[in-house]
Z-matrix of the N, CA and C atoms (Angstrom, degrees):
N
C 1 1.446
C 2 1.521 1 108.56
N 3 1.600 2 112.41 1 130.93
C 4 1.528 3 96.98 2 176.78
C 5 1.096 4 114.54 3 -96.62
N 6 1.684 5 122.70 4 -22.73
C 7 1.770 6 97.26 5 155.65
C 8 1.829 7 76.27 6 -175.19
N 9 1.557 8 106.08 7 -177.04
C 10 1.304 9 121.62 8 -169.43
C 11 1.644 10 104.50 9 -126.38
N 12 1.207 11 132.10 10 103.75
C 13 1.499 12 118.95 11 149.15
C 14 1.096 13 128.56 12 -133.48
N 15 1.531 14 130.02 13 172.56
C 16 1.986 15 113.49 14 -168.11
C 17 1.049 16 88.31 15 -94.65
N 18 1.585 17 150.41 16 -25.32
C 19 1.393 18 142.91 17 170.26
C 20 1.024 19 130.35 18 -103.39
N 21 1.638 20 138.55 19 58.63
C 22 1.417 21 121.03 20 159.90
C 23 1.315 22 122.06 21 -32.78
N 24 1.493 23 110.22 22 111.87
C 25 1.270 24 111.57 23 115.60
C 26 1.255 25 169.63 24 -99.12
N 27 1.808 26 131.89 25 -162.84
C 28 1.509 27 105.80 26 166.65
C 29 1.559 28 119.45 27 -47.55
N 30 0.883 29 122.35 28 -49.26
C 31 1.676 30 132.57 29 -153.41
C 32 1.734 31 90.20 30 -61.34
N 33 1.651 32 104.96 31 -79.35
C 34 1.675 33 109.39 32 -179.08
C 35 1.316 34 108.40 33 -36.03
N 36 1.842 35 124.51 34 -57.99
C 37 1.655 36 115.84 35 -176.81
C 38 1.477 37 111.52 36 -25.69
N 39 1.866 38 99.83 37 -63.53
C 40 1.727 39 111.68 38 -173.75
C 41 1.683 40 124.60 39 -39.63
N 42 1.401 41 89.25 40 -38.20
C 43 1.867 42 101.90 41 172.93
C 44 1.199 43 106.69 42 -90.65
N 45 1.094 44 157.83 43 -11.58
C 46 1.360 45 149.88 44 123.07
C 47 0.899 46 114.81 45 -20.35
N 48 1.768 47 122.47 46 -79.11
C 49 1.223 48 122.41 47 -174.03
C 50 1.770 49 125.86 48 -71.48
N 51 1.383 50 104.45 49 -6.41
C 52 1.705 51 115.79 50 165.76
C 53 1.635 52 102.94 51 -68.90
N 54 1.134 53 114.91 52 -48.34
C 55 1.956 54 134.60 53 -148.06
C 56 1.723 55 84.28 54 -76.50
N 57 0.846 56 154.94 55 -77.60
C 58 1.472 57 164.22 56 36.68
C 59 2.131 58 98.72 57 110.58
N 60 1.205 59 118.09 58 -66.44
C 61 0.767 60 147.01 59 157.88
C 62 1.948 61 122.86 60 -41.70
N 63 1.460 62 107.92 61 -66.18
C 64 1.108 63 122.21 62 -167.64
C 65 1.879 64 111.98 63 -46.64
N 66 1.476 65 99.20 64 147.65
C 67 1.365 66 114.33 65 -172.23
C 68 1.484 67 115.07 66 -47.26
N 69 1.583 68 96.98 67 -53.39
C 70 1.882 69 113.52 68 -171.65
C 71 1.277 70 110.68 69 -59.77
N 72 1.549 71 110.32 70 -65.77
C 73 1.186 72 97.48 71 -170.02
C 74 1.522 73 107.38 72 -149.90
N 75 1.044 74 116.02 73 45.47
C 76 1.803 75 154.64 74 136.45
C 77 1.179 76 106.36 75 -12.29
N 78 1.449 77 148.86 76 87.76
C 79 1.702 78 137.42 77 179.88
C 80 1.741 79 98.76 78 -58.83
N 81 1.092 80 135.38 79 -41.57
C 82 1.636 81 152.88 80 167.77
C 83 0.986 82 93.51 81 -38.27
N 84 1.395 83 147.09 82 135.54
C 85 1.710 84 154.21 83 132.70
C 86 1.539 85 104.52 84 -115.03
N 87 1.281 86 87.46 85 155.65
C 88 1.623 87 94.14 86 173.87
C 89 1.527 88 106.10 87 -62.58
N 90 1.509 89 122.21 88 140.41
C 91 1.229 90 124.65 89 -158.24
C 92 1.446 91 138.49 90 77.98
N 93 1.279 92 125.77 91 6.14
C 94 1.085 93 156.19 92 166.38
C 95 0.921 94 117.56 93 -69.82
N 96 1.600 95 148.69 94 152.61
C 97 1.390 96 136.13 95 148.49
C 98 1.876 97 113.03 96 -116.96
N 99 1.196 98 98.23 97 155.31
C 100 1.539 99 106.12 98 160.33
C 101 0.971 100 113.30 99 -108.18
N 102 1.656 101 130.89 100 149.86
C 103 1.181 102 129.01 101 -179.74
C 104 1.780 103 84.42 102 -136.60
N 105 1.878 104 96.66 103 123.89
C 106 1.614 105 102.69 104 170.05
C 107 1.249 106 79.46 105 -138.61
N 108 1.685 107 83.06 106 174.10
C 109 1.725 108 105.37 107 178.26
C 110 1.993 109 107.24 108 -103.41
N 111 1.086 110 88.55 109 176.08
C 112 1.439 111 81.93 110 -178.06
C 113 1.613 112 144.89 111 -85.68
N 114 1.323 113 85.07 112 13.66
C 115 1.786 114 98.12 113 157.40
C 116 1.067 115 119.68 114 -44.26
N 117 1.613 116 110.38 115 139.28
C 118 1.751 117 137.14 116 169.91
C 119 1.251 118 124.05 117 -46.61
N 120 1.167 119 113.93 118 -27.80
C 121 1.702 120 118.48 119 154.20
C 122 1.253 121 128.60 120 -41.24
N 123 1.539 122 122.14 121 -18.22
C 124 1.252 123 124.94 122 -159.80
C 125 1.377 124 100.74 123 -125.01
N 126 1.394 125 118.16 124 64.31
C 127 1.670 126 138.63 125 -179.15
C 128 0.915 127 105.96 126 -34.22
N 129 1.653 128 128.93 127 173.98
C 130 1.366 129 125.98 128 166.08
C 131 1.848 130 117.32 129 -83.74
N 132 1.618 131 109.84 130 -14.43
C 133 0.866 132 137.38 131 175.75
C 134 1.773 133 97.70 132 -50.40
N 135 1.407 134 108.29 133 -75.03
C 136 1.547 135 112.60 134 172.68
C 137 1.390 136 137.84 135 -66.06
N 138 1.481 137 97.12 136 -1.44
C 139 1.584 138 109.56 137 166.34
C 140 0.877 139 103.16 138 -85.99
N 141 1.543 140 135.59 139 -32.00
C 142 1.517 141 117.32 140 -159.74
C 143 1.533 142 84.00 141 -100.79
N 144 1.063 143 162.12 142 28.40
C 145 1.411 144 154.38 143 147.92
C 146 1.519 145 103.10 144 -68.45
N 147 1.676 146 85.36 145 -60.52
C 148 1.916 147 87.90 146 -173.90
C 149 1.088 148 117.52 147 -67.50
N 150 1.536 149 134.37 148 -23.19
C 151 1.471 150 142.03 149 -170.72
C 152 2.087 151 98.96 150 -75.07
N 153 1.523 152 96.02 151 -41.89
C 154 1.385 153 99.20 152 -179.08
C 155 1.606 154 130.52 153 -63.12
N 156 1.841 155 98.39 154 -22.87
C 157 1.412 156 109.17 155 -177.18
C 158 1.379 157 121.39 156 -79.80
N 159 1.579 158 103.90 157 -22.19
C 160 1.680 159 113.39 158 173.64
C 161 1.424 160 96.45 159 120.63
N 162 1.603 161 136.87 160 24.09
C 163 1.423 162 128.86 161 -153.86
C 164 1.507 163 70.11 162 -127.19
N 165 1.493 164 90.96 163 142.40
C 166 1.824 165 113.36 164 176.33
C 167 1.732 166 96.46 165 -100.76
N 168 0.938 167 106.07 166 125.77
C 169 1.641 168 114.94 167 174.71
C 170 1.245 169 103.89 168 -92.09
N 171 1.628 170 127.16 169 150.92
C 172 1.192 171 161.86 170 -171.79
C 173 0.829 172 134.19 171 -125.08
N 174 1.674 173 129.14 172 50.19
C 175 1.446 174 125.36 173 -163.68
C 176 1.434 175 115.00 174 -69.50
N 177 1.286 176 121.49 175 143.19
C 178 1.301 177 123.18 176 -174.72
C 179 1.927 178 104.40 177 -77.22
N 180 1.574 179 118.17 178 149.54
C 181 1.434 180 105.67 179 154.83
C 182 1.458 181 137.52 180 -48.87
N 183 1.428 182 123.24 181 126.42
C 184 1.402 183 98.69 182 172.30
C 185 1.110 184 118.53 183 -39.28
N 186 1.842 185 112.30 184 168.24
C 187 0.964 186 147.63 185 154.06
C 188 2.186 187 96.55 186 46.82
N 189 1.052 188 95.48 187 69.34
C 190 1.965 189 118.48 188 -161.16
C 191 1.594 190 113.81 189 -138.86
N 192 1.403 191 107.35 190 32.88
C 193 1.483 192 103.25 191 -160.09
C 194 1.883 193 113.57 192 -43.63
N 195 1.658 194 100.52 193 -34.36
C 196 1.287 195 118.28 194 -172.20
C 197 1.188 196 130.61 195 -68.57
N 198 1.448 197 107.22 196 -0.91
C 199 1.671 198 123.58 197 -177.66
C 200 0.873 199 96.78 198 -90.00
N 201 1.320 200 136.39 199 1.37
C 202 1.892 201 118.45 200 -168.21
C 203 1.831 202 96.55 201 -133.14
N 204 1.760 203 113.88 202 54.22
C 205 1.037 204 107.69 203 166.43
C 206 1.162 205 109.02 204 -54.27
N 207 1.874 206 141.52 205 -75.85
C 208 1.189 207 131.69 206 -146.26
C 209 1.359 208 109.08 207 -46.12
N 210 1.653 209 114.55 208 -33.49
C 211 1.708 210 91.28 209 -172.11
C 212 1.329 211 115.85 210 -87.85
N 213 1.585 212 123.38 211 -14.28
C 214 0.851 213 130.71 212 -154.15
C 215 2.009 214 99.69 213 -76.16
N 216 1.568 215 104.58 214 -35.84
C 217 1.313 216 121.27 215 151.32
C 218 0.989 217 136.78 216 -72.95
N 219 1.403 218 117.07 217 19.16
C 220 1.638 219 112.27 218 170.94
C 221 1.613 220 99.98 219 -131.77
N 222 1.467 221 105.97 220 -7.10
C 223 1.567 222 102.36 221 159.54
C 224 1.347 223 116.40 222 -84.51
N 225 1.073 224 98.41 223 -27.65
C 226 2.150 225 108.38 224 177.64
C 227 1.705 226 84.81 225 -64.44
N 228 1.024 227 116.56 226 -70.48
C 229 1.405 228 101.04 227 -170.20
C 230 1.447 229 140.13 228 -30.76
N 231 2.056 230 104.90 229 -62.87
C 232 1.116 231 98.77 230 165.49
C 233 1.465 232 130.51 231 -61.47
N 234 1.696 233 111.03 232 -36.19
C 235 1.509 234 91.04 233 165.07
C 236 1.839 235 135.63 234 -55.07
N 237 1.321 236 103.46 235 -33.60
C 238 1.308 237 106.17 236 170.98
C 239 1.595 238 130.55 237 -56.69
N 240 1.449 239 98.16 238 -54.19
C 241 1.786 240 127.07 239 -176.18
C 242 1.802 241 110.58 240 -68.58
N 243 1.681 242 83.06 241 -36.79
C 244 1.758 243 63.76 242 -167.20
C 245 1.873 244 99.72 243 -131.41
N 246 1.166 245 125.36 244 -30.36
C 247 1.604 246 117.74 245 -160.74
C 248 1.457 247 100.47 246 -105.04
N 249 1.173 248 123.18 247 -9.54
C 250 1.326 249 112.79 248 176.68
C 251 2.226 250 107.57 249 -83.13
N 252 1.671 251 87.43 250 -9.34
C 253 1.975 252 83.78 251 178.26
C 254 1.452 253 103.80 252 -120.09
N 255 1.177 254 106.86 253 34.21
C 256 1.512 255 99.94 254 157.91
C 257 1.925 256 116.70 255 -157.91
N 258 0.745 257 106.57 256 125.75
C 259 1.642 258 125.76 257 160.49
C 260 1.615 259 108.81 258 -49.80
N 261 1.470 260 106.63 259 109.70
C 262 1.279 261 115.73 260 -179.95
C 263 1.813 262 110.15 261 -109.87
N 264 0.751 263 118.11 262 140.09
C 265 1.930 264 132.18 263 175.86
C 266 1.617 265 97.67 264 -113.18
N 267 1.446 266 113.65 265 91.79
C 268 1.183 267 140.20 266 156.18
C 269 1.767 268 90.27 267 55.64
N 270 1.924 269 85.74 268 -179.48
C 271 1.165 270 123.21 269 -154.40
C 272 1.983 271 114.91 270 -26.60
N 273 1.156 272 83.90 271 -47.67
C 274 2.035 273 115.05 272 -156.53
C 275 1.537 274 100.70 273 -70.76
N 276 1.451 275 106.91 274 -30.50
C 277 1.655 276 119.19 275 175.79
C 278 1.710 277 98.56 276 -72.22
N 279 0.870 278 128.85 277 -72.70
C 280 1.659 279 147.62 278 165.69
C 281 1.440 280 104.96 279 -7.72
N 282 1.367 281 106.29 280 -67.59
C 283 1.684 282 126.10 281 174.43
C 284 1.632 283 100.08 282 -51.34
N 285 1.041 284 117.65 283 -79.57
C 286 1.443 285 137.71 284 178.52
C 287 1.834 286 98.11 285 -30.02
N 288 0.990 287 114.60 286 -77.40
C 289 1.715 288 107.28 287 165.28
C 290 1.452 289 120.35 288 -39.36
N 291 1.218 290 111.81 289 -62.75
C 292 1.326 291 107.25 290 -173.76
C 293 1.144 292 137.72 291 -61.57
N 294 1.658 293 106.42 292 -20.77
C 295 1.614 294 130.70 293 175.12
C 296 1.839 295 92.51 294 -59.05
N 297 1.048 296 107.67 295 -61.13
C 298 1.141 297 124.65 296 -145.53
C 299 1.891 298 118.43 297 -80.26
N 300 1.308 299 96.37 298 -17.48
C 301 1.456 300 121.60 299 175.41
C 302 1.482 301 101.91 300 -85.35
N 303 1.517 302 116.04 301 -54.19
C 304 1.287 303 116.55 302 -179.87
C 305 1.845 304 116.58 303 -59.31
N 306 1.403 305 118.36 304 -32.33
C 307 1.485 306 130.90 305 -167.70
C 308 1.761 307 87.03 306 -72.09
N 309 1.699 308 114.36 307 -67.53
C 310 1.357 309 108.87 308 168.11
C 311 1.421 310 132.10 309 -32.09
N 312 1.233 311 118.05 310 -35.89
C 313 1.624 312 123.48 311 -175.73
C 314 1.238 313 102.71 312 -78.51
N 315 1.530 314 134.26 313 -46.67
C 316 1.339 315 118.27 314 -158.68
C 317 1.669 316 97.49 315 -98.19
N 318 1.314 317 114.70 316 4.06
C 319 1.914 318 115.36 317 177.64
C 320 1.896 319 76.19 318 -71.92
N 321 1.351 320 115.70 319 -86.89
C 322 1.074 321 129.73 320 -141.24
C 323 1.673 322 108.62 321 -75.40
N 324 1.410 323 108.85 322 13.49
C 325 1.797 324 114.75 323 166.59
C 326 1.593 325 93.99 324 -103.57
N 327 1.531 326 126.35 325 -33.96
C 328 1.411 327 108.22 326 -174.04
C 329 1.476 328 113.57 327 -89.03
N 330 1.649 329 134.38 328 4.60
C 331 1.147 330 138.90 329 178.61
C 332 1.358 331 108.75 330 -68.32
N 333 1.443 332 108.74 331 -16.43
C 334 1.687 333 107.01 332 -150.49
C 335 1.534 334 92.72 333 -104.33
N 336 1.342 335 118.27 334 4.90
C 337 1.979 336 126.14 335 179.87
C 338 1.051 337 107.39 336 -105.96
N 339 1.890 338 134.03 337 -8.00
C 340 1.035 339 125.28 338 -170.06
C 341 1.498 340 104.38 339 -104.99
């Protein structure tokens, strides 16, 4: 997860796409792609972050909801798997799940390569 807020904006997008980006521990590597859709959230400000890091962007077609099965299935998921069985008390709980749902998903997506 690169971060959670009810209001993106420009500024947060930019640190998104820095956080996202970064050398250490950057989920983005050169060679990577993003695939977003074409929502206003995604400034030109934060394109040229990602364009700068070496990540090929992927904008989806408009009005294409259906091109974005994988995510569209990995949000079914977490709502299913994990937030629909637990009662959260604001933001920090949310995080706290999600850290932890996500660490679970990729334990038990890389079991199945070994």
């Amino acid at each position: 997860m690169a971060g959670v807020t009810p209001h993106p904006n420009e500024q947060w997008m930019m640190q998104i796409a820095r956080n996202v980006t970064m050398e250490e521990w950057g989920v983005l590597v050169p060679g990577h792609y993003l695939i977003h859709d074409r929502d206003g959230k995604y400034c030109p400000t934060f394109q040229q972050i990602i364009d700068a890091a070496g990540v090929t962007r992927v904008p989806l077609p408009p009005r294409s909801p259906n091109l974005n099965a994988y995510a569209e299935r990995w949000v079914r998921s977490v709502k299913k798997e994990c937030l629909s069985r637990l009662i959260l008390f604001g933001e920090a709980s949310l995080r706290h799940a999600l850290t932890q749902y996500v660490a679970y998903f990729h334990h038990e997506r890389n079991q199945a390569f070994r």
